[in-house]
C-alpha positions in Angstrom: 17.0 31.1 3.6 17.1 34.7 5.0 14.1 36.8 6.4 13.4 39.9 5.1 9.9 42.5 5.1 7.8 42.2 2.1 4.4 43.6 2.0 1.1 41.9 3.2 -0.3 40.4 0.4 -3.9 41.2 -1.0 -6.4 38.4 -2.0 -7.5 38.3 -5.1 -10.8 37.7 -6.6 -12.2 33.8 -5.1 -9.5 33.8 -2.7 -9.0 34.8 1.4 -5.8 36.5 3.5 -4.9 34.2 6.3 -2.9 35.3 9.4 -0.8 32.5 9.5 -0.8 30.6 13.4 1.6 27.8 12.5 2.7 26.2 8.7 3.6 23.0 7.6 6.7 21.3 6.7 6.6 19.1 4.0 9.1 17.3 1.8 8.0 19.4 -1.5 9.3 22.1 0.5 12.8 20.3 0.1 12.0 19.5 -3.5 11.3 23.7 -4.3 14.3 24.4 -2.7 16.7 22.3 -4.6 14.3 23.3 -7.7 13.2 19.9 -8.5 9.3 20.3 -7.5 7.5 20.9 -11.1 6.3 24.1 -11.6 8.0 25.7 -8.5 8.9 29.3 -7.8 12.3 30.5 -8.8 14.7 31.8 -5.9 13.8 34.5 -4.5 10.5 33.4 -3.2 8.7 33.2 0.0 8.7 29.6 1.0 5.9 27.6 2.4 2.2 26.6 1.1 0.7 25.1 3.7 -1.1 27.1 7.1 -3.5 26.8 9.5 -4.6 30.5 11.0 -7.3 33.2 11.1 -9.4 34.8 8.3 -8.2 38.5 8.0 -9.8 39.0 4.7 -11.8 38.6 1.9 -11.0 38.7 -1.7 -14.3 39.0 -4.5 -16.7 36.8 -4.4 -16.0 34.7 -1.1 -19.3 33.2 0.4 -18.0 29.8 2.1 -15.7 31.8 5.3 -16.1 34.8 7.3 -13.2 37.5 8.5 -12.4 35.9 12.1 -13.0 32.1 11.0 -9.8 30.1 11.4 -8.9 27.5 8.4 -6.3 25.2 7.5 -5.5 25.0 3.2 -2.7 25.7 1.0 -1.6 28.4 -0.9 1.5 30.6 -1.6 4.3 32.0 1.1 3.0 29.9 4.4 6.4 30.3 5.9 5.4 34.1 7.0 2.9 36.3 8.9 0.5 36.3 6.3 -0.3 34.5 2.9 -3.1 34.3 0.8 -5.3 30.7 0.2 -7.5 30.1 -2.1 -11.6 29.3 -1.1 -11.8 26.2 -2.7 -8.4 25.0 -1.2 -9.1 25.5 2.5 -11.3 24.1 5.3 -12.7 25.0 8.4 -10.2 24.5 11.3 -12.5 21.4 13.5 -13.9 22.7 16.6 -12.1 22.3 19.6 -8.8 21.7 18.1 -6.2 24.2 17.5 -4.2 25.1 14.6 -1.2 22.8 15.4 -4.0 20.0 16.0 -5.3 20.6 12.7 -2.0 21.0 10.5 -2.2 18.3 8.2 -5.8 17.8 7.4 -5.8 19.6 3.8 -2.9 18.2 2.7 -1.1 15.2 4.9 -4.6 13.6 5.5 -6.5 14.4 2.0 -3.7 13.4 0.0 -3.7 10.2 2.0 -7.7 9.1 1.3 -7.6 10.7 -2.5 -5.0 8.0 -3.1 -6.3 5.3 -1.2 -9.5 6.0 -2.8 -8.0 6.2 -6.2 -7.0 2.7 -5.7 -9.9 1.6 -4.6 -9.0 0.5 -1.2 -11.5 -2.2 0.0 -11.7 -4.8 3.1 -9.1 -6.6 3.0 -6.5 -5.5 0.6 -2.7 -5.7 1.3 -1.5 -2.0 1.1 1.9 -1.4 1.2 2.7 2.2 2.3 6.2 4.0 1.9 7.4 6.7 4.3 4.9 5.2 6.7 6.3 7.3 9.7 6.1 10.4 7.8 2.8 12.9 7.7 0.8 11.5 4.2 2.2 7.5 5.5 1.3 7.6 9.4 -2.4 8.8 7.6 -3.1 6.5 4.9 -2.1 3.5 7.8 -4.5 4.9 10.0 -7.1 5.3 7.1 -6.1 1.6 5.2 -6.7 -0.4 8.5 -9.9 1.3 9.8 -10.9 0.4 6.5 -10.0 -3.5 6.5 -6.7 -3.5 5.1 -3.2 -5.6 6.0 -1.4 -2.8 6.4 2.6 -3.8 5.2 4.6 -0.6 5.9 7.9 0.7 4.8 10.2 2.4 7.0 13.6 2.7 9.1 14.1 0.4 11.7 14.0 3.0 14.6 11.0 4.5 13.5 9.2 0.9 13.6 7.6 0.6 17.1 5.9 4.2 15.9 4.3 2.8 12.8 3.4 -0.3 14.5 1.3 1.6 17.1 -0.8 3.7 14.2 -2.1 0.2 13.7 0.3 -1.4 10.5 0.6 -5.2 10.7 4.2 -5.9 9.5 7.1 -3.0 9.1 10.2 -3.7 6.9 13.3 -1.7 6.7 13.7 -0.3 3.4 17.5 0.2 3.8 18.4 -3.5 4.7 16.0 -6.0 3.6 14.7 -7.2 0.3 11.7 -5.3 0.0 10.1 -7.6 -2.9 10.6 -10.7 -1.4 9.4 -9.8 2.1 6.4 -8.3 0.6 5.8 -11.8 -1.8 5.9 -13.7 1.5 4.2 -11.9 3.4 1.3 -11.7 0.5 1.6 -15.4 -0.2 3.2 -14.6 -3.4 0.1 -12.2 -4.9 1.9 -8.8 -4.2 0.4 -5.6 -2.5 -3.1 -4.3 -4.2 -2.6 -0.9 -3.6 1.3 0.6 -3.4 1.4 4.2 -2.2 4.3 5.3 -3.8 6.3 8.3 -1.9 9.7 7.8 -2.6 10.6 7.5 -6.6 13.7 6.6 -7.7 15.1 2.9 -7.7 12.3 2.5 -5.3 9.5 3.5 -7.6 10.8 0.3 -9.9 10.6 -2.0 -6.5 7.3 -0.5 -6.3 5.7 -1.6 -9.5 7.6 -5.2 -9.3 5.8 -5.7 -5.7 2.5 -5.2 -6.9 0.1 -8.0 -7.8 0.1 -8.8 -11.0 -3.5 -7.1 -13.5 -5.2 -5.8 -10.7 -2.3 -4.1 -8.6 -2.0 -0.3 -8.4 0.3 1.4 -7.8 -0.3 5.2 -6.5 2.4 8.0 -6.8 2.4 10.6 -4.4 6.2 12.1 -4.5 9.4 11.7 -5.9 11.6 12.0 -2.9 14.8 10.3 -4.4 14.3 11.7 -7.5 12.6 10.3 -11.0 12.5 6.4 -12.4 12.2 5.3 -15.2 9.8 2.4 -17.0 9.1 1.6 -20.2 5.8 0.8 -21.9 7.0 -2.3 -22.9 8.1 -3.4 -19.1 4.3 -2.8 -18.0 2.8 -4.4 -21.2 5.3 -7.8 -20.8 6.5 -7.7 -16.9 4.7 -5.1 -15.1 1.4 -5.4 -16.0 -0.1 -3.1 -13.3 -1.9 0.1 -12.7 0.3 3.2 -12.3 -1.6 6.4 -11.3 -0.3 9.8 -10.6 -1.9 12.0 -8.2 -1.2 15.5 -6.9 -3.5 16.8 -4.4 -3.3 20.3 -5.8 -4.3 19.1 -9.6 -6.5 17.1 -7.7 -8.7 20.3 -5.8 -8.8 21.9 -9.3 -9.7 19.0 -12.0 -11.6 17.1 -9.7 -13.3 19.4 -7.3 -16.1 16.5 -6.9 -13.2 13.9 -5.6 -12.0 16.1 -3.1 -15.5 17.5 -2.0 -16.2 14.0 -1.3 -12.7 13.2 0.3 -13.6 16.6 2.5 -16.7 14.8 3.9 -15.2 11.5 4.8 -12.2 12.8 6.5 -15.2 14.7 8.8 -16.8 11.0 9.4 -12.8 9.7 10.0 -12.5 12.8 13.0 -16.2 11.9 14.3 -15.1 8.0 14.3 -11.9 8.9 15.7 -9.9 7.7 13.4 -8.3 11.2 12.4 -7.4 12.2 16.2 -5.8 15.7 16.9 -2.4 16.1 15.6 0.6 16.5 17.7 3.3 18.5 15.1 6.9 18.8 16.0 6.8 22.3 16.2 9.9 25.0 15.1 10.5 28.5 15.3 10.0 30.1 12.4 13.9 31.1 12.5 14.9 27.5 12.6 13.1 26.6 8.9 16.4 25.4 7.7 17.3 23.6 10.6 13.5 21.9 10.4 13.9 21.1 6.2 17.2 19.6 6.6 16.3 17.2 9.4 13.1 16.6 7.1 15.4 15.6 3.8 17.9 13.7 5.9 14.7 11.3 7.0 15.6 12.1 10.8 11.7 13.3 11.4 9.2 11.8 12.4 5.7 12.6 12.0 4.1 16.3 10.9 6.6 19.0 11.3 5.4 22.6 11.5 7.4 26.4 12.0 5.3 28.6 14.0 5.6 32.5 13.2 
C-alpha cells in the first residue's frame, strides 16, 4: 500500500461526495487485498468502502441529504480525503455522536440485524455467533439478547471476558474445544437455531453440523478462512438445514424494502440503548497496513477505523 495524489472524485447521477472524517476497517478489506473478495477491484485501486464524514456535494437527482450534513455509508476509496457514496447506501450520522461514534452503523450493525432477521431471530432462540469480539459479532450479541436469545458465542479465549460483558451467555474457544459438542450440550442436544456464519472454511462445515436439525439456519456473512464445500446430498441426508447467503451490499440494492426496515429498527435499537456510541480503535491513515494485518492475524478487537 503506498499513497499517492489522485483527483477528487465527482458524484455521479443518485450519488453524494463525502469528505471522509474517519473509515472503517473491515475484514473484506483483507479479502480485496489478497483478491479473494468477489467482484473486487484489481491492484491499483484506492482501498476502503466504508466512511463516516461531511456532505461536500451533490450528484443528480439527490433529495434525501444536503451539502454540510454528515453521513455514515459505503462506497468506493474510503481509505482517502474524499470518496463518493451512493444516496441509497448512506445514513444520517445520529445526533450528538461523532463520526468515530457512528462508524459501524451502515455496515457492522445492519449487516448484523439483516441476518438476524433473515433467520428469524425470536425470544428465545439459541444463536450461535462467530467472531463474536469482532464489529458485525459484538453487534448481533448485543441485538440477539435484547431480543430474547441464549446468546452462545465463538471466540479466542483472551477476548472472552469482552464478549461476555456485551451480554453472551456462554463463550467457547474455537481454537481448542470441540465446538459441536459444547454447542449439543449446551442446547440439550437440539443445536443452535440461528448460526451466523463469519468464518468459512472447515468452520463453515462445523457450522451447518451444529445447527438443529429442519428448522436450523444457518446465516453466511464472510468467508474469512476461505471457501467450504457441501454437497446437496449432505443437506438432503445429514444436514438438513437452512443455509442463506447474505451480503449487505446485494442486500441495499435487491431488497431496498429489507434494509429500509432494518434502517428504522437500528433507530429504535439507539433510542433503547441498545446500539450505544461506538468506541473504534482508531489508526492513522499511514498505518492502514499496520491496522489490516493486525485485523487478519485476529489480534483486534472490536471496530477498527484509519482517520485521514
Amino acid at each position: 500500500m503506498r499513497f499517492v495524489d489522485v483527483a477528487v472524485p465527482t458524484p455521479g447521477p443518485g450519488e453524494v461526495l463525502v469528505k471522509v472524517g474517519v473509515a472503517g476497517v473491515n475484514f473484506a478489506d483483507v479479502m480485496q487485498t489478497r483478491g479473494t473478495y468477489d467482484g473486487g477491484p484489481k491492484p491499483p485501486y484506492v482501498a476502503g468502502f466504508e466512511a463516516a464524514g461531511e456532505v461536500r456535494a451533490l450528484g443528480e437527482g439527490v433529495t434525501t441529504v444536503a451539502v454540510g450534513d454528515r453521513v455514515i455509508g459505503t462506497g468506493a476509496g474510503a481509505f482517502a480525503e474524499y470518496m463518493v457514496m451512493a444516496e441509497d447506501a448512506l445514513v444520517p450520522v445520529p445526533a450528538g455522536w461523532s463520526d468515530e461514534e457512528a462508524l459501524g452503523l451502515v455496515l457492522n450493525w445492519a449487516t448484523a440485524l439483516v441476518s438476524l432477521r433473515l433467520g428469524q431471530l425470536g425470544a428465545g432462540d439459541n444463536v450461535l455467533i462467530h467472531a463474536a469480539a469482532g464489529g458485525v459479532g459484538q453487534a448481533a450479541v448485543r441485538i440477539a439478547k435484547y431480543y430474547g436469545a441464549t446468546v452462545i458465542a465463538t471466540a479466542s479465549a483472551a477476548k472472552h471476558d469482552v464478549v461476555r460483558r456485551l451480554g453472551a451467555d456462554h463463550v467457547i474457544d474455537y481454537r481448542n474445544a470441540d465446538l459441536v459438542a459444547e454447542v449439543r450440550r449446551l442446547t440439550d442436544g437440539r443445536g443452535a437455531d440461528i448460526v451466523l456464519e463469519s468464518v468459512g472454511g472447515d468452520t463453515f462445515r462445523l457450522s451447518v453440523e451444529v445447527a438443529r436439525r429442519v428448522t436450523g439456519k444457518v446465516v453466511v456473512i464472510g468467508a474469512a478462512a476461505g471457501e467450504a464445500a457441501i454437497s446437496n446430498w449432505e443437506l438432503n441426508f445429514r444436514h438438513p438445514v437452512h443455509v442463506i447467503g447474505q451480503h449487505l451490499t446485494t442486500t441495499i440494492r435487491h431488497a431496498p424494502e429489507l434494509f429500509a426496515k432494518v434502517l428504522a429498527e437500528l433507530d429504535e435499537l439507539i433510542e433503547a440503548g441498545v446500539y450505544p456510541p461506538g468506541r473504534p480503535t482508531v489508526y492513522d491513515l499511514a498505518d492502514a497496513p499496520k491496522a489490516l494485518s493486525e485485523l487478519e492475524a485476529r489480534a483486534t478487537i472490536g471496530k477498527l477505523a484509519l482517520k485521514p
